[in-house]
BARODREN-68892 format. One record per residue (C-alpha): residue number from 1; residue in one letter; x, y, z. Coordinates in nm, 4 decimals. Layout:
BAPA    i  aa        px        py        pz
BAPA  NUM   A         X         Y         Z
...
This chain:
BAPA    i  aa        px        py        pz
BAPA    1   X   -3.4332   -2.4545    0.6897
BAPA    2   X   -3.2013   -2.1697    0.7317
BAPA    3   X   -3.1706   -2.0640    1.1207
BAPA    4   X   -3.3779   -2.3838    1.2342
BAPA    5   X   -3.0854   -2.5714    1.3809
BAPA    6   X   -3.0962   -2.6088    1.7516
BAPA    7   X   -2.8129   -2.6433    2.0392
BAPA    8   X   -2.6813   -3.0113    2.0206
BAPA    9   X   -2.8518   -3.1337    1.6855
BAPA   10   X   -2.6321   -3.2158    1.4058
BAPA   11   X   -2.5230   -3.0505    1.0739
BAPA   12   X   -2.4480   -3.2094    0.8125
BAPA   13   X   -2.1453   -3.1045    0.6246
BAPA   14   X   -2.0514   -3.2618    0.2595
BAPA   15   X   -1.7093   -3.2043    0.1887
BAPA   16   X   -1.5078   -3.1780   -0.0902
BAPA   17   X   -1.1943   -3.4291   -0.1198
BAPA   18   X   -0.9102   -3.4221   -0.3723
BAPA   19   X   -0.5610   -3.5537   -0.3785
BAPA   20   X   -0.3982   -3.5272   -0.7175
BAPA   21   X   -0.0920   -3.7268   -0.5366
BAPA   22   X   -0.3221   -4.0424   -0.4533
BAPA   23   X   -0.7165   -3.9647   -0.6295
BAPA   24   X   -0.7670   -3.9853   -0.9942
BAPA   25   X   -1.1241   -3.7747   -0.9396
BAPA   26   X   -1.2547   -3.5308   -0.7023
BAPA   27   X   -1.5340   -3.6892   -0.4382
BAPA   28   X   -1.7305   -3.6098   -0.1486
BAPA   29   X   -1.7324   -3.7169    0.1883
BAPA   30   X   -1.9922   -3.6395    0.4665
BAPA   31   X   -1.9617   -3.6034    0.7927
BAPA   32   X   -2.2038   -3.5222    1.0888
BAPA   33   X   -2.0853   -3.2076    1.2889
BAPA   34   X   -2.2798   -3.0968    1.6651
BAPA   35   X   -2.4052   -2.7883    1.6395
BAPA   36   X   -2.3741   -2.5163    1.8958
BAPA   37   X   -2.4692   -2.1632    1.9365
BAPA   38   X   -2.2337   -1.9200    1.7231
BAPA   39   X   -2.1174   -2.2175    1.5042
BAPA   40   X   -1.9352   -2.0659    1.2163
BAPA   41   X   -1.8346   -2.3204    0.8927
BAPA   42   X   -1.4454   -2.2653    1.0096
BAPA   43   X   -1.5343   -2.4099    1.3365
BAPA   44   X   -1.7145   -2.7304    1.1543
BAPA   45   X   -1.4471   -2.7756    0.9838
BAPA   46   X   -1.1918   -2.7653    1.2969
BAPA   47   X   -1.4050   -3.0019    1.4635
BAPA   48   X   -1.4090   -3.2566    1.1511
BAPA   49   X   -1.0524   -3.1976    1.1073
BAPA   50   X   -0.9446   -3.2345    1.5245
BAPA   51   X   -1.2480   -3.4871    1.6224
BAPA   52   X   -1.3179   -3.6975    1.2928
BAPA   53   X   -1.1069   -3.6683    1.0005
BAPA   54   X   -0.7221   -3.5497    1.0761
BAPA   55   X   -0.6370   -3.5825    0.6573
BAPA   56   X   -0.8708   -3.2523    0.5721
BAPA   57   X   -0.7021   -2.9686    0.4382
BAPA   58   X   -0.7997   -2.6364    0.4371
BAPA   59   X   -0.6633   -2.2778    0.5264
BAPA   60   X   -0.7556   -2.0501    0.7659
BAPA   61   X   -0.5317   -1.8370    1.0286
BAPA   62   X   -0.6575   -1.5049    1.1738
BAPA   63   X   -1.0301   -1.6099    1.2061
BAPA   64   X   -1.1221   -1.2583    1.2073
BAPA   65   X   -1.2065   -1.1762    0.8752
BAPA   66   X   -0.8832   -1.0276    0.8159
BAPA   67   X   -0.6046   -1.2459    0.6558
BAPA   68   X   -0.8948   -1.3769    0.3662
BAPA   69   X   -0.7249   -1.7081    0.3950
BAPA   70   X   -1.0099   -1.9350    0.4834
BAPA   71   X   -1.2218   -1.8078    0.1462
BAPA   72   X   -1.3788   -2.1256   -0.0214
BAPA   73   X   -1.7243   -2.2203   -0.2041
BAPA   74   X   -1.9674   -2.2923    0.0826
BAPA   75   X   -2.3342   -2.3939   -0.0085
BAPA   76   X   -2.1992   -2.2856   -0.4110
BAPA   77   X   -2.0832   -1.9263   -0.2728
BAPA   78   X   -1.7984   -1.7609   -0.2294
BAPA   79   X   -1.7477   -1.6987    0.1345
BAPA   80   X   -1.5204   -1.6814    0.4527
BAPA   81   X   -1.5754   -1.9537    0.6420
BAPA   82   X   -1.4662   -1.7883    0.9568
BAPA   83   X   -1.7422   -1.5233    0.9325
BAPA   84   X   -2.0166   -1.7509    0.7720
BAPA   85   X   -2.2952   -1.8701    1.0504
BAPA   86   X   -2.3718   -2.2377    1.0116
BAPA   87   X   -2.7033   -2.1439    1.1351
BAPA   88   X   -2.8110   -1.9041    0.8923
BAPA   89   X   -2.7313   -2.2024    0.6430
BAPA   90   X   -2.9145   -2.4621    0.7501
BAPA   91   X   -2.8524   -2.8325    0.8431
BAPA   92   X   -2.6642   -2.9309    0.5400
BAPA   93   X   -2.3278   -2.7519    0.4644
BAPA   94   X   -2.1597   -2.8113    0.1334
BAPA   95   X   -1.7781   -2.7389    0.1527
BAPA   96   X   -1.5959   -2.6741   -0.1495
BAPA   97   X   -1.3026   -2.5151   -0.2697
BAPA   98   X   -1.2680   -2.1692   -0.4580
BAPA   99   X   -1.3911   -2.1827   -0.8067
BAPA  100   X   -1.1960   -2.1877   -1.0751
BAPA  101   X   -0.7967   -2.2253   -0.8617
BAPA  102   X   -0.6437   -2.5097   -0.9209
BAPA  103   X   -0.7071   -2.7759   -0.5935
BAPA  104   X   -0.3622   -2.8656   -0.4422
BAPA  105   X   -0.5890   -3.0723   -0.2266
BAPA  106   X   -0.9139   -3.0948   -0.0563
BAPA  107   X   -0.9909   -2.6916    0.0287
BAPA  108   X   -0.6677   -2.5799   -0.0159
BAPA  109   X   -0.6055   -2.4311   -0.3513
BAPA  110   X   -0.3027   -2.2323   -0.5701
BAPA  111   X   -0.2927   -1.8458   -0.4845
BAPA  112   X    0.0296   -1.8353   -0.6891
BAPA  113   X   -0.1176   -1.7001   -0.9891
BAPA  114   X   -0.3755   -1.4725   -0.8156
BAPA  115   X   -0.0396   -1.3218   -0.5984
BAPA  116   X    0.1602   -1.2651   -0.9299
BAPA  117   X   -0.1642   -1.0499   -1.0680
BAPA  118   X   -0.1669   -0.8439   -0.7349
BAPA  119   X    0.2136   -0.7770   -0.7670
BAPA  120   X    0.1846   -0.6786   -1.1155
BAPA  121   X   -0.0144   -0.3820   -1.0275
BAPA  122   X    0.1920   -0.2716   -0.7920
BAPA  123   X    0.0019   -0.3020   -0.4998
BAPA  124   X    0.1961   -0.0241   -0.2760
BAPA  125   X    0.2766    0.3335   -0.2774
BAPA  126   X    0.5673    0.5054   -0.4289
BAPA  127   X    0.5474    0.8379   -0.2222
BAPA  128   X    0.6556    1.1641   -0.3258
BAPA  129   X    1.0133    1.3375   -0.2051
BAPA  130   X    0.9026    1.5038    0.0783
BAPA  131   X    1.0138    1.5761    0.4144
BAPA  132   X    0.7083    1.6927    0.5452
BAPA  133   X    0.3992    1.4297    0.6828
BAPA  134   X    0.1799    1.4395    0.3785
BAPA  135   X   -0.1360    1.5244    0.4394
BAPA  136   X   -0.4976    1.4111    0.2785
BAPA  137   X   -0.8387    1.5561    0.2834
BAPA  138   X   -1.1113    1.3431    0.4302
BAPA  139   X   -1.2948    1.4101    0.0188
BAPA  140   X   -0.9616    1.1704   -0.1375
BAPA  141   X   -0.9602    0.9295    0.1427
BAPA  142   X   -1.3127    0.8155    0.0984
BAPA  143   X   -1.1662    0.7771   -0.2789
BAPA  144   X   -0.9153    0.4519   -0.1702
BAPA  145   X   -1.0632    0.3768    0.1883
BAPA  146   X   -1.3036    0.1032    0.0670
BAPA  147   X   -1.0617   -0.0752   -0.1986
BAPA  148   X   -0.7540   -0.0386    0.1022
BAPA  149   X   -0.9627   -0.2603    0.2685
BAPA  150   X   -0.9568   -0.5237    0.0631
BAPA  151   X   -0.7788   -0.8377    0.2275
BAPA  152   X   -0.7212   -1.0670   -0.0592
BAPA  153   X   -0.9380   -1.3426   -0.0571
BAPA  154   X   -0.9580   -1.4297   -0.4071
BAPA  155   X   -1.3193   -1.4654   -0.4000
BAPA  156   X   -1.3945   -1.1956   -0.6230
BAPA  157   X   -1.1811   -1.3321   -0.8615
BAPA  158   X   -1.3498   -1.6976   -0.8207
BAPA  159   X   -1.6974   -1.5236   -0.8865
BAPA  160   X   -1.5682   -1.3136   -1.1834
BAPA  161   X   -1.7059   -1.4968   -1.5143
BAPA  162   X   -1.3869   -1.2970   -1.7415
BAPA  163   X   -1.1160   -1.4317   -1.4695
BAPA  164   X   -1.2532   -1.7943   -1.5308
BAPA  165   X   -1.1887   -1.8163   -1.8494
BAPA  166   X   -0.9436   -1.5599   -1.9453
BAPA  167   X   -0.6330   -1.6135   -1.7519
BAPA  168   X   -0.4307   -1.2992   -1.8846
BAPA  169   X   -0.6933   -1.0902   -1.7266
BAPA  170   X   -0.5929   -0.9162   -1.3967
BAPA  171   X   -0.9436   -0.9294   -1.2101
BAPA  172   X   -1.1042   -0.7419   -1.0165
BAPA  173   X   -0.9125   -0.7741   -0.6697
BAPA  174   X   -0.6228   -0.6529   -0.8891
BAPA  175   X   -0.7557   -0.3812   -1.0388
BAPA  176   X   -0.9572   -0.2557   -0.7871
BAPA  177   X   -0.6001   -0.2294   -0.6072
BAPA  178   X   -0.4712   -0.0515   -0.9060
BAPA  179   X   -0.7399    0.2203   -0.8776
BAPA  180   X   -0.6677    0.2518   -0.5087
BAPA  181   X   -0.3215    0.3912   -0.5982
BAPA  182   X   -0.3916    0.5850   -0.8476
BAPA  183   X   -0.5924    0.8270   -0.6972
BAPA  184   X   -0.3687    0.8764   -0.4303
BAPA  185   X   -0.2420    1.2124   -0.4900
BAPA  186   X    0.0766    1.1702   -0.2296
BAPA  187   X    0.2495    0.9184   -0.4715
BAPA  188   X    0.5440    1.0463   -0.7745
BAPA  189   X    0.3372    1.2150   -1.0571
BAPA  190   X    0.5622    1.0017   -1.3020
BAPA  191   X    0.4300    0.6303   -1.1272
BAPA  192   X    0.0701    0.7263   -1.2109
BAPA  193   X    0.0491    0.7123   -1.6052
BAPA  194   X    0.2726    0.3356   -1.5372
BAPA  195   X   -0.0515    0.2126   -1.3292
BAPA  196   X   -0.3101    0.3874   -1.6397
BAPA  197   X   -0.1103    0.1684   -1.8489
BAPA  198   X   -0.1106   -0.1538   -1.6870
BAPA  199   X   -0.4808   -0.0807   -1.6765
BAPA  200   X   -0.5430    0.0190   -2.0630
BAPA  201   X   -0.3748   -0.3458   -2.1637
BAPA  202   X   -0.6121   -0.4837   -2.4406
BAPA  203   X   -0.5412   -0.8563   -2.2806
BAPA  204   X   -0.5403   -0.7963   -1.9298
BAPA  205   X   -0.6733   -0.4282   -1.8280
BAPA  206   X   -1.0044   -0.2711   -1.7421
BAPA  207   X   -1.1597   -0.3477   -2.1254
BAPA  208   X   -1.1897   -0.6878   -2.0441
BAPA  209   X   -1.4769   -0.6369   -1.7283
BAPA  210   X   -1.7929   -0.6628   -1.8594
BAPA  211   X   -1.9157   -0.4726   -1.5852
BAPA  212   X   -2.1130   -0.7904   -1.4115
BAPA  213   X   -2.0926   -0.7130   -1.0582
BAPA  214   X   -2.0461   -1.0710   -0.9579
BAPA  215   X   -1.7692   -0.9649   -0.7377
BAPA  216   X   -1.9015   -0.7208   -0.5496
BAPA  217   X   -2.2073   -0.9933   -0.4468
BAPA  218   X   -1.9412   -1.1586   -0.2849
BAPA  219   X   -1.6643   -0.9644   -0.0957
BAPA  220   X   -1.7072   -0.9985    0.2703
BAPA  221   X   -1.5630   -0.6409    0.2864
BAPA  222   X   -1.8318   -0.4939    0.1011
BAPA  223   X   -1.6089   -0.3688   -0.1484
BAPA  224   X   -1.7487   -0.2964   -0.4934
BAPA  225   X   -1.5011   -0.3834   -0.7796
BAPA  226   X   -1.6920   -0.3202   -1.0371
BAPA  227   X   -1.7978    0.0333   -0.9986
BAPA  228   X   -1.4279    0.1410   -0.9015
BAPA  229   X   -1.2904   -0.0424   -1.2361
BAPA  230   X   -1.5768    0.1338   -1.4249
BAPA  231   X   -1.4055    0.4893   -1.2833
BAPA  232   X   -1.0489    0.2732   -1.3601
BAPA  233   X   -1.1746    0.3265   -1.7516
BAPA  234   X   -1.3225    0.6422   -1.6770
BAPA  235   X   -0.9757    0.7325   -1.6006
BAPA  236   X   -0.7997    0.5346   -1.8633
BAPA  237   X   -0.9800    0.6586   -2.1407
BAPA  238   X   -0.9275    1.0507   -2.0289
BAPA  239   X   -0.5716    1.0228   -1.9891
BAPA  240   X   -0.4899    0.8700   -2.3407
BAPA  241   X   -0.7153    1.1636   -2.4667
BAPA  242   X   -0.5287    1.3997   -2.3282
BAPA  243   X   -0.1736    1.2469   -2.4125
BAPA  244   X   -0.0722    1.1285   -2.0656
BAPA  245   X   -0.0593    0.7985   -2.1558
C-alpha cells in the first residue's frame, strides 16, 4: 500500500529494458531497491544504475523539477521522477519510458521531434523597437505567467490522445507556448497574426484538441494546456473574423 514502506525494507522496481542495437523486443527486468526516508523514483534508479545494474539508461540532470529531463511513465503515469515519492507509491515501482516517443533505449527516448514542434512556434519573444524598459501590468502577466513556466517535459504531449496518433499536430506543450506569446503585448504587432496562423493550421493547430484535459492531469507545473488552447481558438477564430488573419 501507498505510504506503507518503512526505513530499510525494500521496493521493488520493474524496469523497462530496450536496445534496438542488441534486443529484438522490449522486456522487463526487476530489481530490489532499499528504501529510505525521502526516496524519490530518480534516486531508485541512481542506486540500480551505481549499485546493481551500470547498463540502465535514463535522463535526468537538475533534479529539481526544473530541466523536465527525467519525465518517464512511472506506475502507467506521466511523471518526474525526481519529484515523485517512492513512498507515496508503494512497494512496487514500474519504470517505463514516455508514451508514445520512440525508445532510443531503456528510459531514454527521442525529444527530436517534440523540440522541432516547440521551435516551430516560435517559442521566444520578438520585442518591440523601444528604448525604454517595457513595462507590464500585474492583469497581462498573470495572462503568460503559468504557461512561462512550463519546462518541457514532454509529458503532456505523452498523455495527449491527438499527439499519439496524429504526428502533424503541435500538442499541447507547443501550443500552450504559442499562446504565451501571443498575449504578450511588448512583442512587434506584425509577429502576432504569424503565431494566430501557425495556430489556425487545419493539420496541426488548435482545431485538432479535443479539449480532453489529459495534459493538464499530468504537468508537474500545474499548468493547464487545455484551457489556454481553448482561449488559443478563442483568439484564432476572432482574428480571422475580423480580417487580421
Amino acid at each position: 500500500m501507498p505510504g506503507r514502506v518503512r526505513e530499510g525494507e525494500t521496493v521493488r522496481f520493474t524496469v523497462f529494458r530496450f536496445d534496438p542495437k542488441s534486443d529484438k523486443v522490449p522486456y522487463y527486468l526487476e530489481y530490489e531497491v532499499p528504501y529510505r526516508k525521502g526516496m524519490t523514483v530518480l534516486d531508485g534508479l541512481l542506486y540500480i544504475l551505481q549499485e546493481l545494474d551500470p547498463t540502465l539508461a535514463f535522463r535526468y540532470s537538475c533534479r529539481a523539477k526544473i530541466c523536465g529531463s527525467c519525465a518517464m511513465m512511472i506506475n502507467g503515469v506521466q511523471r518526474l521522477a525526481c519529484e515523485t515519492q517512492v513512498a507515496d507509491l508503494g512497494r512496487r515501482v514500474k519504470v517505463e519510458p514516455l508514451a508514445h516517443f520512440r525508445v532510443l533505449k531503456d528510459l531514454v527516448v527521442d525529444i527530436e521531434p517534440f523540440l522541432r514542434q516547440m521551435e516551430a512556434v516560435m517559442p521566444y519573444l520578438y520585442p518591440k523597437e523601444d528604448v525604454r524598459e517595457p513595462r507590464v501590468s500585474p492583469k497581462e502577466f498573470e495572462k503568460y505567467k503559468s504557461p512561462s513556466d512550463c519546462i518541457w517535459c514532454g509529458a503532456c504531449v505523452s498523455a495527449c490522445p491527438v499527439a499519439a496518433t496524429d504526428p502533424l499536430f503541435l500538442g499541447p506543450a507547443a501550443l500552450t507556448q504559442l499562446y504565451r506569446f501571443a498575449v504578450d503585448s511588448r512583442e512587434r504587432d506584425d509577429v502576432k497574426p504569424l503565431r494566430l496562423l501557425v495556430a489556425d493550421s487545419e493539420g496541426s493547430g488548435v482545431w485538432r484538441c479535443h479539449q480532453v484535459y489529459a495534459c493538464a492531469e499530468v504537468c508537474p507545473k500545474h499548468i493547464r494546456p487545455g484551457s489556454l488552447i481553448a482561449e488559443l481558438k478563442r483568439m484564432t477564430l476572432k482574428a480571422r473574423l475580423t480580417g487580421r488573419i
